[in-house]
Every structure is written in C-alpha cells, then in structure tokens.
C-alpha positions in Angstrom: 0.0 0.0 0.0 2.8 2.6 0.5 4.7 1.6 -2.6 1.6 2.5 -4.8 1.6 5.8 -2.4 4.7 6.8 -3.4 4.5 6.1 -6.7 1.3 8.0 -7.4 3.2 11.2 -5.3 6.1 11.1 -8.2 4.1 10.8 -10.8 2.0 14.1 -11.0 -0.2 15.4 -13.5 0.4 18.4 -15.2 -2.0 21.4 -14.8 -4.3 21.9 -17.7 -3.2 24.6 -18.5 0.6 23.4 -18.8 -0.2 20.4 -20.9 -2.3 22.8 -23.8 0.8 25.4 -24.1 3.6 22.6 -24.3 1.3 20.6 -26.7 0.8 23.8 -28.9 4.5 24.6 -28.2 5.7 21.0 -29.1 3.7 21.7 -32.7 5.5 25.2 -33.3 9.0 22.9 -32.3 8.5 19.9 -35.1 7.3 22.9 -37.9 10.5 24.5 -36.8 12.7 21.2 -36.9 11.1 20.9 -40.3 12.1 24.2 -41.9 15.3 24.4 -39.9 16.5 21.0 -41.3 15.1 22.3 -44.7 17.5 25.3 -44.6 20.2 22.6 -43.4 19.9 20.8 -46.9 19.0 23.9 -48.6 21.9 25.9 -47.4 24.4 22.4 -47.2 27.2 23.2 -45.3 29.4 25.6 -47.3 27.5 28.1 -47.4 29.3 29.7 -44.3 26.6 31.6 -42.0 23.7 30.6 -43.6 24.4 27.1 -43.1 25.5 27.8 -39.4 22.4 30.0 -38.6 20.1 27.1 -39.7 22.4 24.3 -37.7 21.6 26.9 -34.8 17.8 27.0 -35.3 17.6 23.1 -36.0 19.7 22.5 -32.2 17.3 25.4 -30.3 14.5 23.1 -31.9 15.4 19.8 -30.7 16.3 21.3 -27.4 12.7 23.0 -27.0 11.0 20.0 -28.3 12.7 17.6 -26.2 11.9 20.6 -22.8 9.0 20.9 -23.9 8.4 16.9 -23.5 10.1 16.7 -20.1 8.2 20.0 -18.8 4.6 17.3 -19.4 6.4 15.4 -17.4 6.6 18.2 -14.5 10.8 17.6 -14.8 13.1 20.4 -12.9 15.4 20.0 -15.0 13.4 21.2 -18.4 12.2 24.4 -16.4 15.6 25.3 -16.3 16.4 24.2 -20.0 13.3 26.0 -20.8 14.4 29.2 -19.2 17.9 29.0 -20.6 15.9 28.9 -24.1 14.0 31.7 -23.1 16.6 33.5 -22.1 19.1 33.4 -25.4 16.1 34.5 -27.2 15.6 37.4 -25.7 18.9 38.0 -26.1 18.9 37.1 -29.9 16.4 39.2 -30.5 18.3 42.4 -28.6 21.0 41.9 -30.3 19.5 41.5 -33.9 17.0 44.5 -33.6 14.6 41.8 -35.4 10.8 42.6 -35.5 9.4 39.5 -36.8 10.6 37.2 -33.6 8.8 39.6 -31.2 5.9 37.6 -30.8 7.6 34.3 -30.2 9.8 36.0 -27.3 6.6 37.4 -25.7 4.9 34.2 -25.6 8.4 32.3 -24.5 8.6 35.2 -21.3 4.9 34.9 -20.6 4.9 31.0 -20.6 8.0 31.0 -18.4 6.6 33.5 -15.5 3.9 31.0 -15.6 6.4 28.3 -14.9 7.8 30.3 -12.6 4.6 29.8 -10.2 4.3 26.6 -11.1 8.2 26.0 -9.8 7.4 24.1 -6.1 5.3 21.6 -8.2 8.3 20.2 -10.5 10.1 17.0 -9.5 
C-alpha cells in the first residue's frame, strides 16, 4: 500500500493549462525542426553563415521539443532548459534588432513566468 503511495506522489499530473501550451509549443517545435533542417539541406554546409544560422535554429529546436516533452512530465530539469531557451532568445532578439521574432519571445517570457509559479510543483 505505500509503494503504490509513493509512486502515485512522483508521478503528477500536469496542470491543464501546462499540458495545452507545451502541446501547442511541441507543434510550433516539429514545424520548426522541419524548416530548420530544410535550410540545413537547402543551405548544405558551405554556405558559411547561412548554413550555421540554420544548424543553430535546428539544435534550439530539438532542445525546446525535447523541454518541452520533459516539462509534461513536471521535470526540474526542463524548467531550467526552458528558461535557458528563453533566455538566449531574448537576447537574440536584442541583439539583432529583429521585428518578426517579437511575438515568439513574448509568448516564450509569458509562458516562463507561468512556470515560474508553477516551480514548487516540478520534481
């Protein structure tokens, strides 16, 4: 009786809320896998920054997805990952003076403030 106990207390269930952005967030991290290993092949790899910008984007991608996966499972360790993410966005998009990734880095802060009260609950 207290095995099944503790096993029920380790596995916890996501809020609602959690599960529907990482599930809309896991969509936006395969369509960018996708076009950032299309710009792989497109670009190949001698065509210097080009190539490197899209090997960038393709390794942010399979780091979100894989957070994105982990933070389902209420892991510590993706909240971190995730904010790390977060975090060299916002920096990215200082540094480049881009417009068009404004959105994205909104959502990303918003989403990780909301982590942020949700923090006691990962494991």
């Amino acid at each position: 009786m207290d095995q099944t106990n503790q096993i029920s207390d380790q596995t916890q269930l996501a809020p609602l809320a959690l599960r529907v952005i990482t599930l809309l967030g896991l969509i936006g991290a395969v369509i960018g896998i996708l076009a950032s290993a299309g710009g792989v092949f497109l670009f190949g790899f001698s065509a210097g920054l080009f190539s490197l910008l899209a090997i960038f984007a393709l390794a942010k991608n399979v780091f979100l997805f894989v957070a994105l996966m982990a933070l389902r499972k209420m892991k510590k360790w993706a909240f971190y990952v995730f904010g790390i993410i977060a975090l060299l966005n916002v920096i990215l998009l200082i540094t480049s003076y881009s417009q068009n990734q404004i959105i994205e880095v909104v959502v990303e802060v918003i989403f990780f403030v909301y982590l942020w009260t949700l923090r006691k609950r990962f494991v």
